[in-house]
C-alpha positions as CSV (number, residue, x, y, z in Angstrom):
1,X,-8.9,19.7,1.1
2,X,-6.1,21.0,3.6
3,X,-6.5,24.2,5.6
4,X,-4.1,23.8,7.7
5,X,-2.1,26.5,9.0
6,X,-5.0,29.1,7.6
7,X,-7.6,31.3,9.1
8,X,-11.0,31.7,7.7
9,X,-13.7,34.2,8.7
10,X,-17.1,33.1,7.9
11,X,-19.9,35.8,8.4
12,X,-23.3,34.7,9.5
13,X,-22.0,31.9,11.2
14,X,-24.6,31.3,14.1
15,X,-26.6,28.5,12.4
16,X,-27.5,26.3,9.6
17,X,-25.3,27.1,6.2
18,X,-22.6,29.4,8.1
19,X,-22.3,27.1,10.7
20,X,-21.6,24.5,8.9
21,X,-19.0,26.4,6.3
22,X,-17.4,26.9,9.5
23,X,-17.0,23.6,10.9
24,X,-16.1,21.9,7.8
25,X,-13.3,24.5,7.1
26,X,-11.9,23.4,10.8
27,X,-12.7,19.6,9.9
28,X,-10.3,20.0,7.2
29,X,-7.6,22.0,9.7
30,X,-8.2,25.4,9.3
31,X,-8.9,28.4,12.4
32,X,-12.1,29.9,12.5
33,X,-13.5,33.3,12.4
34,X,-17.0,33.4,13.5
35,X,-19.4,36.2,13.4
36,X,-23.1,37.0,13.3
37,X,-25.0,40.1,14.1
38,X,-25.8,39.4,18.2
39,X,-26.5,35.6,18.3
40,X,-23.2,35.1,20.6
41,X,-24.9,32.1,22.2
42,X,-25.4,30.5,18.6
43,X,-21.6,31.4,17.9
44,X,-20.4,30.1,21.1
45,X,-21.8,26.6,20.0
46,X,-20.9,26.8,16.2
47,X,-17.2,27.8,17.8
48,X,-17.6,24.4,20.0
49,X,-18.2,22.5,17.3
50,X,-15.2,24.3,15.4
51,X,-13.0,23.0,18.4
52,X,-14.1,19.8,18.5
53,X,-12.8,19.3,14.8
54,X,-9.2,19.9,16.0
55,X,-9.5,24.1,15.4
56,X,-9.1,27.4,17.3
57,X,-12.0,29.9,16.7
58,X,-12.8,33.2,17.8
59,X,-16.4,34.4,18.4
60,X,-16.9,38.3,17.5
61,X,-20.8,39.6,17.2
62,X,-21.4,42.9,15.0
63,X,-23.6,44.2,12.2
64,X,-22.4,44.6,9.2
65,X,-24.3,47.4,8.2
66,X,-22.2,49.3,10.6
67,X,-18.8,49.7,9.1
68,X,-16.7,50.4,12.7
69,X,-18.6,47.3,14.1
70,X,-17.0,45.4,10.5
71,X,-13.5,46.8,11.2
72,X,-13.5,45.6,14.9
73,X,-14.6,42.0,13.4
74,X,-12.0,41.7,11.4
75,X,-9.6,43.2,13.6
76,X,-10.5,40.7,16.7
77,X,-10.1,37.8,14.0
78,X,-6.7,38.9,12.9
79,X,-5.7,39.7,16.8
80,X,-7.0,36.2,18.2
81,X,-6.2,33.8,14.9
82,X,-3.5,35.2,12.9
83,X,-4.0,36.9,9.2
84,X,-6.9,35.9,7.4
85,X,-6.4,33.5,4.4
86,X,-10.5,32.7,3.7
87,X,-13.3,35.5,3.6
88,X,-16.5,33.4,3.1
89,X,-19.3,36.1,2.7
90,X,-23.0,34.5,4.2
91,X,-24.4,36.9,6.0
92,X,-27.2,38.5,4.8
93,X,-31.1,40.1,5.8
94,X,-34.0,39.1,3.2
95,X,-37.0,40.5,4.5
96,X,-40.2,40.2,2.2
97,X,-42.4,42.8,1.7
98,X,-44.6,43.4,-1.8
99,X,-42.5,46.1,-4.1
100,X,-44.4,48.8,-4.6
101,X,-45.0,49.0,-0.4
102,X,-41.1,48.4,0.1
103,X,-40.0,52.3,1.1
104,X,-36.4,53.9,1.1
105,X,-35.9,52.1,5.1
106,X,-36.4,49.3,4.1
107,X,-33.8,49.5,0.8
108,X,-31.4,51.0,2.9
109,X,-31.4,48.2,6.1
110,X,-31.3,45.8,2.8
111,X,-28.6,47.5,0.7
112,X,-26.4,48.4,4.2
113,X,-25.8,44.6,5.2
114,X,-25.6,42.4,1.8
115,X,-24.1,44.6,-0.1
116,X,-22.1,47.6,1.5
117,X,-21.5,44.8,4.5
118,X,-19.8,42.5,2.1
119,X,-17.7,45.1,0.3
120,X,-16.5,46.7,3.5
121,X,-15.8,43.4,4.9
122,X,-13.6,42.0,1.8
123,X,-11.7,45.3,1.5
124,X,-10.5,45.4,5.4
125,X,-9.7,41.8,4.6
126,X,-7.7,42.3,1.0
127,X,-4.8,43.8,2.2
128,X,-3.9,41.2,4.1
129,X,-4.2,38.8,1.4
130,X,-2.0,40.9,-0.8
131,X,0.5,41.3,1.4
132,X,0.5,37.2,1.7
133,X,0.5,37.1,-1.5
134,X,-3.1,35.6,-2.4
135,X,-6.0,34.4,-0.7
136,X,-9.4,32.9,-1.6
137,X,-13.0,34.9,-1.0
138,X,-16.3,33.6,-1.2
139,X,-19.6,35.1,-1.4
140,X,-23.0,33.2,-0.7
141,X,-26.0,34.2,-3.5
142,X,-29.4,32.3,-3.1
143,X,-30.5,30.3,-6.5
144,X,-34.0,32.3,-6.1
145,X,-32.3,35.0,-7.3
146,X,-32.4,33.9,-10.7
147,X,-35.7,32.4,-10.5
148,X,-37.9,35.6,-9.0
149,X,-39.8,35.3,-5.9
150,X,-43.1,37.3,-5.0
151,X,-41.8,40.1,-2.1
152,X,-38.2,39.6,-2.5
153,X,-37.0,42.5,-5.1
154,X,-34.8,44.9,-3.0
155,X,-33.0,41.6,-1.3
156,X,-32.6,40.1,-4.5
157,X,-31.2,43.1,-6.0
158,X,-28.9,43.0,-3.3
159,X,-27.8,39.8,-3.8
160,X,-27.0,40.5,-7.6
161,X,-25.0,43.6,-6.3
162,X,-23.1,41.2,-4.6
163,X,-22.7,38.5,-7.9
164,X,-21.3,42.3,-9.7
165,X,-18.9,42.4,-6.7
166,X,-17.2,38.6,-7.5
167,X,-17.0,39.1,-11.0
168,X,-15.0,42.8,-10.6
169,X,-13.2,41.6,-8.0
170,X,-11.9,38.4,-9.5
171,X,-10.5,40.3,-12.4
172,X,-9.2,43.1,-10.0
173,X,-7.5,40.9,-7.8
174,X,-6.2,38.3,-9.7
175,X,-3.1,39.4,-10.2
176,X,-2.7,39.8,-6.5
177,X,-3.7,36.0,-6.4
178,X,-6.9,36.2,-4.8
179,X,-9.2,34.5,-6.3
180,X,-13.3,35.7,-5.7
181,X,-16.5,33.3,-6.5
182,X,-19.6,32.4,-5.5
183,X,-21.9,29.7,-4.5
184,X,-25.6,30.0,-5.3
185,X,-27.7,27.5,-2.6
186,X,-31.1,26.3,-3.7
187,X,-33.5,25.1,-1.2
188,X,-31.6,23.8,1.5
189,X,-33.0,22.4,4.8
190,X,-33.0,24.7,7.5
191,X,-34.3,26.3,10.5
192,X,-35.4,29.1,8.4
193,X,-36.9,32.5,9.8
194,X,-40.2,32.4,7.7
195,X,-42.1,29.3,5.9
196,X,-41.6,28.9,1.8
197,X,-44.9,29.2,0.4
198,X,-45.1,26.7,-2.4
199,X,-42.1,24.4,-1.0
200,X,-44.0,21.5,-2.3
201,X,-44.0,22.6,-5.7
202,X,-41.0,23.8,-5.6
203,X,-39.7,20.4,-4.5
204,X,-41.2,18.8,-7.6
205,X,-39.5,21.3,-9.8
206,X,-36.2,20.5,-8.6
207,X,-34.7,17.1,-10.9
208,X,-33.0,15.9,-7.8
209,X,-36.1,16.0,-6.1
210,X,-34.9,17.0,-2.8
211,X,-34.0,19.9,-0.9
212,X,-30.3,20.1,-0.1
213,X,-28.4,20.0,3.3
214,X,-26.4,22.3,4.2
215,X,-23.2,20.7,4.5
216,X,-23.7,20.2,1.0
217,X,-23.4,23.8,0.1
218,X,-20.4,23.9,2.6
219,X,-18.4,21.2,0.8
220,X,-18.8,23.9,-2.5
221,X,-17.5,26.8,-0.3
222,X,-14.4,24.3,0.8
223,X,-13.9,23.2,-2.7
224,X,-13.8,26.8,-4.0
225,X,-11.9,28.1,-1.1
226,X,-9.1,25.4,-0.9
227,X,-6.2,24.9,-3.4
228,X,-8.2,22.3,-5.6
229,X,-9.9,25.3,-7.4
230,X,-6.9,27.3,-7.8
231,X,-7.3,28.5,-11.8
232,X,-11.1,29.1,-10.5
233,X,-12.6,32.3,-10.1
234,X,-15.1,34.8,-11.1
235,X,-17.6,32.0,-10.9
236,X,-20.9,31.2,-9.6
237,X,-21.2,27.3,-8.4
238,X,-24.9,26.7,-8.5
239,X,-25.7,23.7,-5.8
240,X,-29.5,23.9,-6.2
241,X,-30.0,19.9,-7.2
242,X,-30.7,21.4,-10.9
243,X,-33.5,23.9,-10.7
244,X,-30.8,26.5,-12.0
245,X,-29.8,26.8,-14.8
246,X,-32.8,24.7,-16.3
247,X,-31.7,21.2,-17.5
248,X,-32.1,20.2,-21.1
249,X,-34.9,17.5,-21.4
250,X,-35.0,15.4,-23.8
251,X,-37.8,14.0,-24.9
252,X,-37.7,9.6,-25.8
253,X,-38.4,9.6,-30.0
């Protein structure tokens, strides 16, 4: 893969799947954007990392629930690295909280940042795109939305608002030559905000039998972001080490 000579944003960059999206886009020659909601220490040293692979970045904080705090992102970016050619969409909030006590709050703060943050992000970043005639866009959806998880319905439901946003968009854009997918991690190593109840069993449920890392996941956001997927999009990449979709077993006669 070859980024040279591009500019990538990558949202949610601080730490652990962002980060390293970020770095492997500037490992392969491309500027980075990077951007979380206040974690500008965190930032600072995924942008260090981005420089030591050979690229510029640019460190912007903001919440995208806020749409003039999105506009000024994007608008630093564009200032300090030149158009953008990559939109990778990974930030995201997933609180847990039972459904029937999740109220309209907790929807909204929810709803605000995966799913009006992502739309407001790609549409100050499309024009751009057009007017360079194409550019690649990619959207991060966790595997457990497919699966169900106790406590998780208003982020999941997000997170499938966001899936509805790749398919539309790859079909509305297209012609412009922007192509829009997804990637959908499984469990993936990191330095996660709460523990996963059941992890064991959910280890034994996965064929590969191991939780992924999460420059795994970034090498799918590369792939689908660089030229070697060029007739791909409206997709959904699952790297999940087969939990999703279910494989076929078959059982010896």
């Amino acid at each position: 893969m070859d980024f040279s000579n591009q500019t990538a944003l990558v949202t949610g960059a601080s730490r652990n799947i962002g980060e390293a999206i970020a770095v492997s886009i500037a490992e392969a020659g491309g500027d980075v954007g990077v951007t979380s909601k206040s974690d500008e220490r965190a930032c600072r040293a995924t942008a260090d990392r981005i420089e030591a692979a050979g690229g510029d970045a640019t460190v912007v904080c903001g919440d995208l629930g806020e749409p003039d705090d999105i506009e000024r992102i994007v608008r630093t970016v564009r200032e300090e690295l030149g158009s953008i050619d990559i939109l990778v969409n990974n930030a995201t909030v997933r609180p847990r909280k039972p459904f029937l006590e999740v109220d309209e709050d907790d929807l909204d703060t929810v709803l605000e940042t995966n799913v009006k943050g992502t739309f407001l992000t790609t549409q100050h970043v499309v024009p751009e795109m057009i007017a360079a005639g194409g550019g690649s866009i990619v959207n991060l959806i966790g595997a457990m939305v497919y699966l169900g998880r106790t406590g998780k319905s208003h982020s999941y439901a997000s997170k499938l608002g966001i899936e509805g946003q790749v398919r539309q968009l790859a079909s509305e854009l297209g012609p412009e030559g922007i192509r829009v997918n997804a990637v959908s991690p499984g469990l993936i190593d990191t330095d996660r905000d709460e523990p996963i109840d059941g992890k064991d069993d959910l280890l034994e449920s996965i064929p590969l039998q191991r939780a992924g890392d999460p420059a795994e996941v970034a090498d799918a956001c590369c792939f689908l972001a660089s030229d070697q997927a060029s007739f791909i999009t409206g997709q959904v990449l699952h790297v999940n080490g087969g939990i999703y979709p279910t494989p076929n077993v078959i059982s010896p006669e």
